[in-house]
C-alpha positions as a LaTeX table, in Angstrom:
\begin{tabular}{lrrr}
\hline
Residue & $x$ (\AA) & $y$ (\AA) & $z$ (\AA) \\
\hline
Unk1 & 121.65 & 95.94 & 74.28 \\
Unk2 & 119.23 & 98.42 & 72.06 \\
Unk3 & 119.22 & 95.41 & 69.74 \\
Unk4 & 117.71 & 93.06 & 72.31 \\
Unk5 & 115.51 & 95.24 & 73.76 \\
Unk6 & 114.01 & 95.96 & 70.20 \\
Unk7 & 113.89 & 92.48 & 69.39 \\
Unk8 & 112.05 & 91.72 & 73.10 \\
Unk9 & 109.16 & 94.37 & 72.31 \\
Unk10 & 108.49 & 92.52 & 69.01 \\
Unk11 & 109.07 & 88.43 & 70.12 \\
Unk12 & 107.36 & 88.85 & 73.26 \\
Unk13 & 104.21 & 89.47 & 72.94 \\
Unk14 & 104.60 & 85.98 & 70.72 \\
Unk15 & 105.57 & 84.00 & 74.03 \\
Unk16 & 102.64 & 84.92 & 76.56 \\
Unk17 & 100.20 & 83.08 & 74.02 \\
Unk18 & 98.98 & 79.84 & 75.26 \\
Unk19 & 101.27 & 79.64 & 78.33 \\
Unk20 & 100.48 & 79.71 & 82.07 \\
Unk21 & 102.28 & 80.65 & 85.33 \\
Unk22 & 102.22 & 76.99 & 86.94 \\
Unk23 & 105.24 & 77.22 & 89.31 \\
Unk24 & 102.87 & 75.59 & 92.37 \\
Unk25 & 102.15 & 72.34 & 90.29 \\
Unk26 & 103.54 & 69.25 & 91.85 \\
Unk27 & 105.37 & 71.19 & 93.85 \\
Unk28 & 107.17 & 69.62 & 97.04 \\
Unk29 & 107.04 & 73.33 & 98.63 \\
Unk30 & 104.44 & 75.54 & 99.52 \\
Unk31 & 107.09 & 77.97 & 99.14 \\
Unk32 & 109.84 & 76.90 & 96.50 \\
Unk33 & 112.85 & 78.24 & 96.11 \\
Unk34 & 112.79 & 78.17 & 92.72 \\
Unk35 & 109.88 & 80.17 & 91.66 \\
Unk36 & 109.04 & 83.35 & 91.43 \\
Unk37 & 107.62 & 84.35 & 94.87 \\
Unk38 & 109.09 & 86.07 & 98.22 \\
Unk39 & 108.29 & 83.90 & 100.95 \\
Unk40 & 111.01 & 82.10 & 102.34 \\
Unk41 & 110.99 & 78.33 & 104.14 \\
Unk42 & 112.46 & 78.44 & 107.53 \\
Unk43 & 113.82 & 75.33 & 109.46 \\
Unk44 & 115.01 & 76.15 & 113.05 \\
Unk45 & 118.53 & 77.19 & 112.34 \\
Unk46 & 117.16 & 79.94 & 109.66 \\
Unk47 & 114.32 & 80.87 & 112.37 \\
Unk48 & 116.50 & 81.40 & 114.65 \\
Unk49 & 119.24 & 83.34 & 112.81 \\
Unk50 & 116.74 & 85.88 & 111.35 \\
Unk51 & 113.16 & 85.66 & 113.51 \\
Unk52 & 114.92 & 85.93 & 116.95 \\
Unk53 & 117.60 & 88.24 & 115.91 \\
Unk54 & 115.41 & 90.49 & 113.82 \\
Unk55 & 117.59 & 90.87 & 110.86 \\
Unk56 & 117.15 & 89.68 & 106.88 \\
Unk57 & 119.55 & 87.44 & 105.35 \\
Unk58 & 122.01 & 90.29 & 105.09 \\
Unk59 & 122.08 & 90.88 & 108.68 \\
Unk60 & 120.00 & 94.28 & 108.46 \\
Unk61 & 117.29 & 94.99 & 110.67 \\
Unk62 & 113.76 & 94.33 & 109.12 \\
Unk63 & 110.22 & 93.67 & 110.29 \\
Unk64 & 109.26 & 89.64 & 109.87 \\
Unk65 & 106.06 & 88.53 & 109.15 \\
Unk66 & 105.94 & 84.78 & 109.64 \\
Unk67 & 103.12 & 82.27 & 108.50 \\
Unk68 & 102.95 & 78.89 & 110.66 \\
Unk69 & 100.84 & 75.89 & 108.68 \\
Unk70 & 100.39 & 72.75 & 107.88 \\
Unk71 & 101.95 & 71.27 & 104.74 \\
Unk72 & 100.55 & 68.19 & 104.85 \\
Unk73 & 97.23 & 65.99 & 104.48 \\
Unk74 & 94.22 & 66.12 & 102.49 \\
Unk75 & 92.56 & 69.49 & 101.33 \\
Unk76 & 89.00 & 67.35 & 101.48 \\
Unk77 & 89.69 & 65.63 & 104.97 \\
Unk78 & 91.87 & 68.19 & 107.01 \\
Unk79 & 90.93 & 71.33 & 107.33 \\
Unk80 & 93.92 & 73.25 & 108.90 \\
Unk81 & 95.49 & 72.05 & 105.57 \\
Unk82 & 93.13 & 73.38 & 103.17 \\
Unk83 & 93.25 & 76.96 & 104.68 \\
Unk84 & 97.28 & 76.58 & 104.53 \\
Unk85 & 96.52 & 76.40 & 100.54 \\
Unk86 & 93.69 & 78.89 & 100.99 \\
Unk87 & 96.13 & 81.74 & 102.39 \\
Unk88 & 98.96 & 80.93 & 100.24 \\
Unk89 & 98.41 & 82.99 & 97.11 \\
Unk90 & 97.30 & 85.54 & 99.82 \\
Unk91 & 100.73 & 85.44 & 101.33 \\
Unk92 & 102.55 & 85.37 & 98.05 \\
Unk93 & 100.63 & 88.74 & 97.04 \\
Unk94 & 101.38 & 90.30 & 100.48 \\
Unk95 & 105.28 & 89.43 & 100.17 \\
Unk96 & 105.59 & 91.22 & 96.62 \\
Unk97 & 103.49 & 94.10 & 97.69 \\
Unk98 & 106.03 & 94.32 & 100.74 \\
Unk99 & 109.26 & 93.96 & 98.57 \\
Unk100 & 110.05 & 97.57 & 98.81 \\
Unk101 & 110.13 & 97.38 & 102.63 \\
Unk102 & 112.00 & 96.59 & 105.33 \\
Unk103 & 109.85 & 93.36 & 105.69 \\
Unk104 & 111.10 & 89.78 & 104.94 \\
Unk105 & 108.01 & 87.11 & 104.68 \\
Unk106 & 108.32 & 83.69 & 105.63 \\
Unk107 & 106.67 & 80.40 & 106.51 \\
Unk108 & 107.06 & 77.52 & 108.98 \\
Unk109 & 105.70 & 73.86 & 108.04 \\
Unk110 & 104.39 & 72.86 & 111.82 \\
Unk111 & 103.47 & 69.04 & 110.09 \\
Unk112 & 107.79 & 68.79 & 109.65 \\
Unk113 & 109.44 & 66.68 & 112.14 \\
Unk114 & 112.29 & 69.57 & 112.27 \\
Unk115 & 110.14 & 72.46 & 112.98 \\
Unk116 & 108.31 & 70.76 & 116.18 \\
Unk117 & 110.09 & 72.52 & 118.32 \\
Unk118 & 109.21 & 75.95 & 117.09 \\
Unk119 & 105.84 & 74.88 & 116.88 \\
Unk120 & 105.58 & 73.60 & 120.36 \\
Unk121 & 106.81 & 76.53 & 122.01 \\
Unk122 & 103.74 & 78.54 & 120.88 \\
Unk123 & 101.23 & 75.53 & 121.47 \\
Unk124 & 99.65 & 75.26 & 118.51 \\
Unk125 & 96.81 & 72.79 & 118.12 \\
Unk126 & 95.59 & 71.69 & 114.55 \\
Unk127 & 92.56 & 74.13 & 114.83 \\
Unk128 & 95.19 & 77.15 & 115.03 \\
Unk129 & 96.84 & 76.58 & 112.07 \\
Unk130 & 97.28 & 78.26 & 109.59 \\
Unk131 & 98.63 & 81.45 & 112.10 \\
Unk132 & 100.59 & 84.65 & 110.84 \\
Unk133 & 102.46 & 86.46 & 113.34 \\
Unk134 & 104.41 & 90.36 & 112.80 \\
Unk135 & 107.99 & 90.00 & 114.49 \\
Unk136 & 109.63 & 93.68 & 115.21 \\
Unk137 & 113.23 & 93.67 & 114.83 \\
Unk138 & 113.16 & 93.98 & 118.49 \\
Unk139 & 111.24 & 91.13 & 118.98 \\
Unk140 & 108.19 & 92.33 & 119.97 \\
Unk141 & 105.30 & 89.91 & 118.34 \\
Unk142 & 101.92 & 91.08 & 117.14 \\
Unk143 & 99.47 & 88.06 & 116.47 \\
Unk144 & 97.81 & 88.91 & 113.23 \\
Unk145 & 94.01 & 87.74 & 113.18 \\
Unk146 & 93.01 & 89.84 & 110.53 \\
Unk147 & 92.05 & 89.17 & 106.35 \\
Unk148 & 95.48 & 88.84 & 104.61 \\
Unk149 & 94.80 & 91.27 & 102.26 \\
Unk150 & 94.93 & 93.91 & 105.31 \\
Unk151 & 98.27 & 92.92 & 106.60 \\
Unk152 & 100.11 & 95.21 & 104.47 \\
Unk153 & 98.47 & 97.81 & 105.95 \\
Unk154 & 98.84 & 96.58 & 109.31 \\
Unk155 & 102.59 & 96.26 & 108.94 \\
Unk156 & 102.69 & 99.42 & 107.32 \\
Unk157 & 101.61 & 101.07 & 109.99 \\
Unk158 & 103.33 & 98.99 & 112.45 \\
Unk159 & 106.77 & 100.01 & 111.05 \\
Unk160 & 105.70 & 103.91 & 110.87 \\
Unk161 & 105.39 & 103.27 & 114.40 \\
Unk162 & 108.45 & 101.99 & 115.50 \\
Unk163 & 110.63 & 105.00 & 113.55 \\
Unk164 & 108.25 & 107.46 & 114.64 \\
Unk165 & 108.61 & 106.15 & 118.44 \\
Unk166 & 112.30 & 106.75 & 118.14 \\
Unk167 & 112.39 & 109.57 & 115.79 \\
Unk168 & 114.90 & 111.49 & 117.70 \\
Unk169 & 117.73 & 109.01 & 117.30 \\
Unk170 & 117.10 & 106.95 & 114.27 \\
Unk171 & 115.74 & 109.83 & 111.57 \\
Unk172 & 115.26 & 112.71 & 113.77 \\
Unk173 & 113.72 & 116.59 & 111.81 \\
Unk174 & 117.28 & 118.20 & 111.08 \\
Unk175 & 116.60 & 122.18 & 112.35 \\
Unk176 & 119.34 & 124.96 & 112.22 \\
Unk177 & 120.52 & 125.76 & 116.08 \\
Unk178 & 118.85 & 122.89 & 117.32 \\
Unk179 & 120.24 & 120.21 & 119.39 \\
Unk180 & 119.47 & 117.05 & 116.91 \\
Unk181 & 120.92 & 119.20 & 113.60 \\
Unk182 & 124.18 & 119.79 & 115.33 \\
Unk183 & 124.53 & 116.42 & 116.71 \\
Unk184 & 124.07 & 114.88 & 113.55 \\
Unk185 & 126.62 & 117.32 & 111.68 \\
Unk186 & 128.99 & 116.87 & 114.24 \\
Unk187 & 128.74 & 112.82 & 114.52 \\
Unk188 & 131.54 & 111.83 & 112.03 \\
Unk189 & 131.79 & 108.21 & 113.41 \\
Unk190 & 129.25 & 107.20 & 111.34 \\
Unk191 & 128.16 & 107.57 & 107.96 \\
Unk192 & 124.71 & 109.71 & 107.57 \\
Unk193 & 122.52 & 109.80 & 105.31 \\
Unk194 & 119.86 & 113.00 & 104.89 \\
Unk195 & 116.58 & 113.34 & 102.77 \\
Unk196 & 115.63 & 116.97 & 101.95 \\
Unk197 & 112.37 & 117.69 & 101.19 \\
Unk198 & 110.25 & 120.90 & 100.25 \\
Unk199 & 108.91 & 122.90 & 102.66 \\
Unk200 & 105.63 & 120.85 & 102.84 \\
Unk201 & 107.53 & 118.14 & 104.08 \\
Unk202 & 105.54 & 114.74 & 103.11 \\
Unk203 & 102.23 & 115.81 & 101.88 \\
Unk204 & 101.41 & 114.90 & 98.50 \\
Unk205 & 101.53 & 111.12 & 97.25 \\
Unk206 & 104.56 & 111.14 & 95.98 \\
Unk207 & 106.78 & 112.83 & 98.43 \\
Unk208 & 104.86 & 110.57 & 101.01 \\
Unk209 & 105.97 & 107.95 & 99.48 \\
Unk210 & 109.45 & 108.84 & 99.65 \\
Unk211 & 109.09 & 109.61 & 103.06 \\
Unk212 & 107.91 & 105.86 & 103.78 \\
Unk213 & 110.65 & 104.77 & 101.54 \\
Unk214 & 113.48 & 106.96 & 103.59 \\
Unk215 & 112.28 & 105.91 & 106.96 \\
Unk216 & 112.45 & 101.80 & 106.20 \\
Unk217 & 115.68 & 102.90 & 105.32 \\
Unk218 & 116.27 & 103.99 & 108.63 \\
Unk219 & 115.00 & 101.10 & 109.77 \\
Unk220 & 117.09 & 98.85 & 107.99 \\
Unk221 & 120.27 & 100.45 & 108.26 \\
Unk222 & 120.04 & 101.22 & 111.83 \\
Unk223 & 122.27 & 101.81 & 114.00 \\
Unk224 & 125.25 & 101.27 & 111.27 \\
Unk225 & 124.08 & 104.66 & 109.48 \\
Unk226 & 122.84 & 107.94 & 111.45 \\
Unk227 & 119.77 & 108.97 & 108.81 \\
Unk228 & 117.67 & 112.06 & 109.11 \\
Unk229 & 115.64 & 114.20 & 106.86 \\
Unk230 & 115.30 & 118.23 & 107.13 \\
Unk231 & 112.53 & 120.70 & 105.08 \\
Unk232 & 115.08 & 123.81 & 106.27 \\
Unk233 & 116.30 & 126.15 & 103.14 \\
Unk234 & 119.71 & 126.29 & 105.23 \\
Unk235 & 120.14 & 122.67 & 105.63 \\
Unk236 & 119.12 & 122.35 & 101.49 \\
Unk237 & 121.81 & 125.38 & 100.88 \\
Unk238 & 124.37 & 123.14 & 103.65 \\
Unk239 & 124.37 & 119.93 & 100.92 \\
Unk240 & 124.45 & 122.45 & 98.18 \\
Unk241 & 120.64 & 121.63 & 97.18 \\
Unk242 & 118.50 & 123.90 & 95.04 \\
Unk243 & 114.88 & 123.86 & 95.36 \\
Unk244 & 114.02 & 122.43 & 91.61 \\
Unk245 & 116.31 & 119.29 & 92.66 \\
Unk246 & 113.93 & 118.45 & 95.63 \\
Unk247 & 113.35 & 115.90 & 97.04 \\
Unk248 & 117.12 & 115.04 & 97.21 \\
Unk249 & 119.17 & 112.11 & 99.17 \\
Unk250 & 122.78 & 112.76 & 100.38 \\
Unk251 & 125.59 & 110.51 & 101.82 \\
Unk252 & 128.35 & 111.86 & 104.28 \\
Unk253 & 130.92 & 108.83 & 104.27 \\
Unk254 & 131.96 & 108.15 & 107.60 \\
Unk255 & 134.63 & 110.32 & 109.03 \\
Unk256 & 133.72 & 113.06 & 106.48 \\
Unk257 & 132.16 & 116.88 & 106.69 \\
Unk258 & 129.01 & 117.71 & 104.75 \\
Unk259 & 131.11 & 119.53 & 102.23 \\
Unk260 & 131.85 & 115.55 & 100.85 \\
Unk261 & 128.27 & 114.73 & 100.44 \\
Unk262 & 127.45 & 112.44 & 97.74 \\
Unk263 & 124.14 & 112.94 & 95.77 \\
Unk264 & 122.04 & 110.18 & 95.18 \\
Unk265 & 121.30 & 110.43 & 91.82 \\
Unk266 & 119.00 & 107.31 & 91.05 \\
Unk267 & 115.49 & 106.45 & 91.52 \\
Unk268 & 114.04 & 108.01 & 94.85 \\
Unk269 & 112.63 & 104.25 & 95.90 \\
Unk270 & 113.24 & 101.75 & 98.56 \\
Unk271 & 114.94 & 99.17 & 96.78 \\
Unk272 & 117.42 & 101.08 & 94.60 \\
Unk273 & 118.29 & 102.99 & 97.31 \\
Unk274 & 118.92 & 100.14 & 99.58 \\
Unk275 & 121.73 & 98.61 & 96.93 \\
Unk276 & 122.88 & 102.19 & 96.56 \\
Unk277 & 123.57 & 102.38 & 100.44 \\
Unk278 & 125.03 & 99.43 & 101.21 \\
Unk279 & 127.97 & 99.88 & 99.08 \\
Unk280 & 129.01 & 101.74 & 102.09 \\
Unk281 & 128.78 & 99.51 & 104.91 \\
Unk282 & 131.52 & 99.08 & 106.81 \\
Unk283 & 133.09 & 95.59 & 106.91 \\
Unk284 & 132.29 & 94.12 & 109.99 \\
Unk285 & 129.74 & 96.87 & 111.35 \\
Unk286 & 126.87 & 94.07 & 111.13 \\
Unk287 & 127.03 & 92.50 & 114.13 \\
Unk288 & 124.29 & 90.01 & 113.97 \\
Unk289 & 125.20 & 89.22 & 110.13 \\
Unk290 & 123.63 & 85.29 & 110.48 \\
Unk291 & 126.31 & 82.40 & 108.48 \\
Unk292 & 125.56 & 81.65 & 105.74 \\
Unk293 & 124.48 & 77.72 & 106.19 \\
Unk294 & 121.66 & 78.93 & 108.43 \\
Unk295 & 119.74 & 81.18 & 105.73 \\
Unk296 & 117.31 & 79.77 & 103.61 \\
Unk297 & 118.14 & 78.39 & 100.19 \\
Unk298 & 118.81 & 81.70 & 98.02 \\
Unk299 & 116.39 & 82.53 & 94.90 \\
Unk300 & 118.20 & 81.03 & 92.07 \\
Unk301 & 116.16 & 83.25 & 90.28 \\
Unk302 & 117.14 & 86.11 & 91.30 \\
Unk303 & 120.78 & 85.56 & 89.94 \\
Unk304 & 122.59 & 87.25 & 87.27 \\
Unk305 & 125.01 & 85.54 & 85.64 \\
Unk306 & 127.98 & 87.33 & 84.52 \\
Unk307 & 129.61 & 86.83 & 80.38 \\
Unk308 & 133.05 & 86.56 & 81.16 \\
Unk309 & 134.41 & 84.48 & 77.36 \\
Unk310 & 132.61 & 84.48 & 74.13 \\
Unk311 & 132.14 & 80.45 & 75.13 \\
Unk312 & 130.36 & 81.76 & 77.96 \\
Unk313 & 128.01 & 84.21 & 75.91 \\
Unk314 & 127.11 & 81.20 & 73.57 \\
Unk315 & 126.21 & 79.07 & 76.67 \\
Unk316 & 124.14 & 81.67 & 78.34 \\
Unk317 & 122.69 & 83.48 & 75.72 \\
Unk318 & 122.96 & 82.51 & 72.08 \\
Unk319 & 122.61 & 78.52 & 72.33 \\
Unk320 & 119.73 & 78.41 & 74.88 \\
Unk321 & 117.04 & 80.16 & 72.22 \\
Unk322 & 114.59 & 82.42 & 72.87 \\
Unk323 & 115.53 & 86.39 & 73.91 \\
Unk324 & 118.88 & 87.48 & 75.34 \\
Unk325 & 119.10 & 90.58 & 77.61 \\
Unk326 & 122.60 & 91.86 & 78.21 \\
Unk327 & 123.62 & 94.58 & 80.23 \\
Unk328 & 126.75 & 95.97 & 79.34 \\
Unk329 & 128.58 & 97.46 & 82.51 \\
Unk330 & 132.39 & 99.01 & 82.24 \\
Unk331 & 133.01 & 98.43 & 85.69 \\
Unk332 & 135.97 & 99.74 & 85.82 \\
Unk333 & 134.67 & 103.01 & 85.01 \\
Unk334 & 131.92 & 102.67 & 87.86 \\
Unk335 & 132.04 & 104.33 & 91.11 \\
Unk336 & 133.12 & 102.15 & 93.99 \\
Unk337 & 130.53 & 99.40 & 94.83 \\
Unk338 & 127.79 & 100.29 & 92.20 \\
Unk339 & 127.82 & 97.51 & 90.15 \\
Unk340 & 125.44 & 96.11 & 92.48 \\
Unk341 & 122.90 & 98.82 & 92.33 \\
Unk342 & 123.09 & 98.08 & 88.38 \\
Unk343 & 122.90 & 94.34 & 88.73 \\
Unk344 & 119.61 & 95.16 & 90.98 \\
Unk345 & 118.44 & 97.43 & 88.38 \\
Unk346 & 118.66 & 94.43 & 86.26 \\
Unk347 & 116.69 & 92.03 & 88.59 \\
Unk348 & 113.73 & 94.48 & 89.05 \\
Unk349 & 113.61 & 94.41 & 85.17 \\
Unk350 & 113.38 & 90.61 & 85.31 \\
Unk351 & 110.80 & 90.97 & 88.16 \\
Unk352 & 108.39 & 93.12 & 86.48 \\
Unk353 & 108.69 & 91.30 & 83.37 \\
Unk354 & 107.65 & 88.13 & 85.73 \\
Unk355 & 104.80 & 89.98 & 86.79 \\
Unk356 & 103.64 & 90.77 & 83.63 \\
Unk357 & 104.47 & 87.66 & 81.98 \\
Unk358 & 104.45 & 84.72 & 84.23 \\
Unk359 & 107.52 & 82.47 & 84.71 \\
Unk360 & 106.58 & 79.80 & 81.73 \\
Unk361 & 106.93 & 82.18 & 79.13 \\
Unk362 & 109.75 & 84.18 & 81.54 \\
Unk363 & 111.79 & 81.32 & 80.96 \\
Unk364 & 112.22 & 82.02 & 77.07 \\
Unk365 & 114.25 & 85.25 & 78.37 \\
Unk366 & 117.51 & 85.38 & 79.49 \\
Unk367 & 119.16 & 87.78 & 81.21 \\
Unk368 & 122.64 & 88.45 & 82.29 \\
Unk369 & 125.82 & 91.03 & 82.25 \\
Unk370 & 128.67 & 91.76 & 80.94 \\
Unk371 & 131.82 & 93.63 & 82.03 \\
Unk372 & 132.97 & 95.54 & 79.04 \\
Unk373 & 136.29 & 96.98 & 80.37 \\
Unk374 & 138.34 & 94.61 & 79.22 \\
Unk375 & 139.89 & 95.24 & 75.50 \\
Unk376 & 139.83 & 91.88 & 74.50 \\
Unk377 & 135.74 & 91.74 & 75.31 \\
Unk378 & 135.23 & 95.19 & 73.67 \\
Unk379 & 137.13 & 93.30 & 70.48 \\
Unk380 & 134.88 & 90.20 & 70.25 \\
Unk381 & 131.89 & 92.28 & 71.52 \\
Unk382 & 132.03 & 94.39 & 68.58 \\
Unk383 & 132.60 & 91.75 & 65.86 \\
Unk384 & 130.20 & 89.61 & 67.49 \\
Unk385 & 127.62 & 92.23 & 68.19 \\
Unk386 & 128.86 & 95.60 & 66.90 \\
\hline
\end{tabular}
């Protein structure tokens, strides 16, 4: 893996000459599935499964921001059609600047025959297109008329709202003696999850940050997980927290006492986190979890494939050219359920490289994993790689 990554600092520089992100050209989609981007082409089984139920694709509760437009006609001759192509970098920016939220972003075609009905029932006429709307997970709508560069903001702000609204059940202050702290310590039907912070709380960029991080969390993961967050030295002291290790996440697994806790140890950000915690979901405890034929066609590339013979690591890596990037995982030597949270580790390396790069030249690297348990794939991995 060092080997790669030396050999990717030097090659690949080499590849961004000359080459162009041109995912958009020709394509059939506003949206593709294919590409690079984060908004997501609903029909009305996918609408219905996630918009009117409030949930991602995972069956988690998240915020929706929907864009309705026309995908058809002539930029020159129709004009609801040219601002659809207007506002659709402007969407694309505002769904990777929303990644690390509890936000999913996706777009209706009103000129498709299958999407009339959706269309009709909010009476849209030509001139009202293209339209964004916010969706709570509770399915309260906000109409968005604003620039689309604001409606980060806007969500933002919507989504402090609904925590802070009901702070006292879904991430309520945790306070020695007080009703919420010994409710929450004494709730072992579900699993909870605590931030602990310094005694200034959220001020300061950075712990704000994690604060915003912690409560989409909350967000998401409500009501499977009880979440709350406490600035109290005797909470800190309760998960057996020093001051220098602050700000600090902690698990209590269903059914447990806080004297189980398990420390977060990664990256104090929304998306690692997310992975992190939903290793512990309960099987089941998702109760509007949408089937699978209704979601929307999954982001091929996102996917990371797995090196399971040496046939397979000539296929995926060494025949196809270019740069390989292999991450070697003993999973058998992993705590239970983490070898997602590495695998997503691995696709927010091949995101920011995307960003950086662009997918033409993206497409010269290759990335994928390997479980390294096995004796027979430590053999061949160290005479073929050493």
């Amino acid at each position: 893996f060092a080997r790669s990554t030396r050999m990717a600092s030097v090659l690949l520089p080499l590849l961004v000459a000359g080459l162009q992100l041109s995912w958009v050209a020709g394509s059939p989609s506003f949206y593709p599935a294919d590409a690079m981007q984060d908004v997501h082409e609903l029909n009305p089984s996918s609408y219905e499964a996630l918009i009117e139920k409030g949930v991602d694709a995972s069956g988690l509760k998240v915020f929706h921001i929907v864009k309705f437009y026309s995908g058809e006609g002539s930029p020159k001759k129709n004009r609801d059609f040219a601002k659809s192509i207007e506002l659709r970098p402007k969407l694309v920016d505002a769904a990777k600047k929303l990644r690390s939220t509890a936000v999913m972003v996706s777009a209706v075609d009103c000129s498709s025959s299958s999407n009339a009905e959706i269309c009709a029932e909010r009476r849209f006429k030509p001139k009202d297109l293209p339209a964004l709307a916010v969706v709570s997970p509770n399915g309260e709508e906000f109409p968005y008329e604003g620039k689309p560069k604001k409606i980060v903001e806007f969500i933002g702000a919507k989504i402090q709202k609904y925590v802070s609204d009901d702070l006292a059940t879904m991430m309520p202050l945790l306070i020695p003696k007080q009703k919420a702290y010994k409710s929450f310590r004494k709730n072992t039907d579900k699993t909870r999850v605590v931030l602990l912070m310094e005694s200034k709380g959220a001020k300061g960029k950075k712990n704000k940050q994690i604060y915003q991080a912690f409560a989409n969390l909350a967000l998401h993961f409500s009501p499977s997980f009880q979440f709350g967050y406490s600035k109290h030295k005797k909470v800190v002291k309760a998960f057996g927290a020093g001051s220098s290790s602050l700000p600090a996440v902690f698990l209590v697994p269903q059914g447990a006492k806080f004297d189980s806790a398990r420390a977060y140890t990664g990256t104090l950000a929304y998306r690692p986190m997310k992975t992190w915690l939903g290793q512990f979901l309960e099987e089941g405890s998702l109760q509007s979890k949408p089937e699978v034929s209704a979601l929307p066609t999954p982001r091929s590339v996102d996917t990371i494939p797995e090196i399971q013979s040496e046939g397979c690591m000539q296929r995926l890596c060494v025949n196809r050219g270019g740069i390989c990037v292999i991450s070697l995982l003993p999973t058998q030597s992993l705590p239970s359920g983490e070898r997602g949270y590495y695998l997503e580790s691995m696709r927010l390396v091949r995101r920011a490289l995307v960003d950086k790069l662009g997918l033409t030249p993206f497409n010269a690297v290759h990335v994928s994993w390997l479980d390294t348990s096995p004796p027979a794939v430590q053999d061949w991995l160290e005479k073929g790689v050493g």
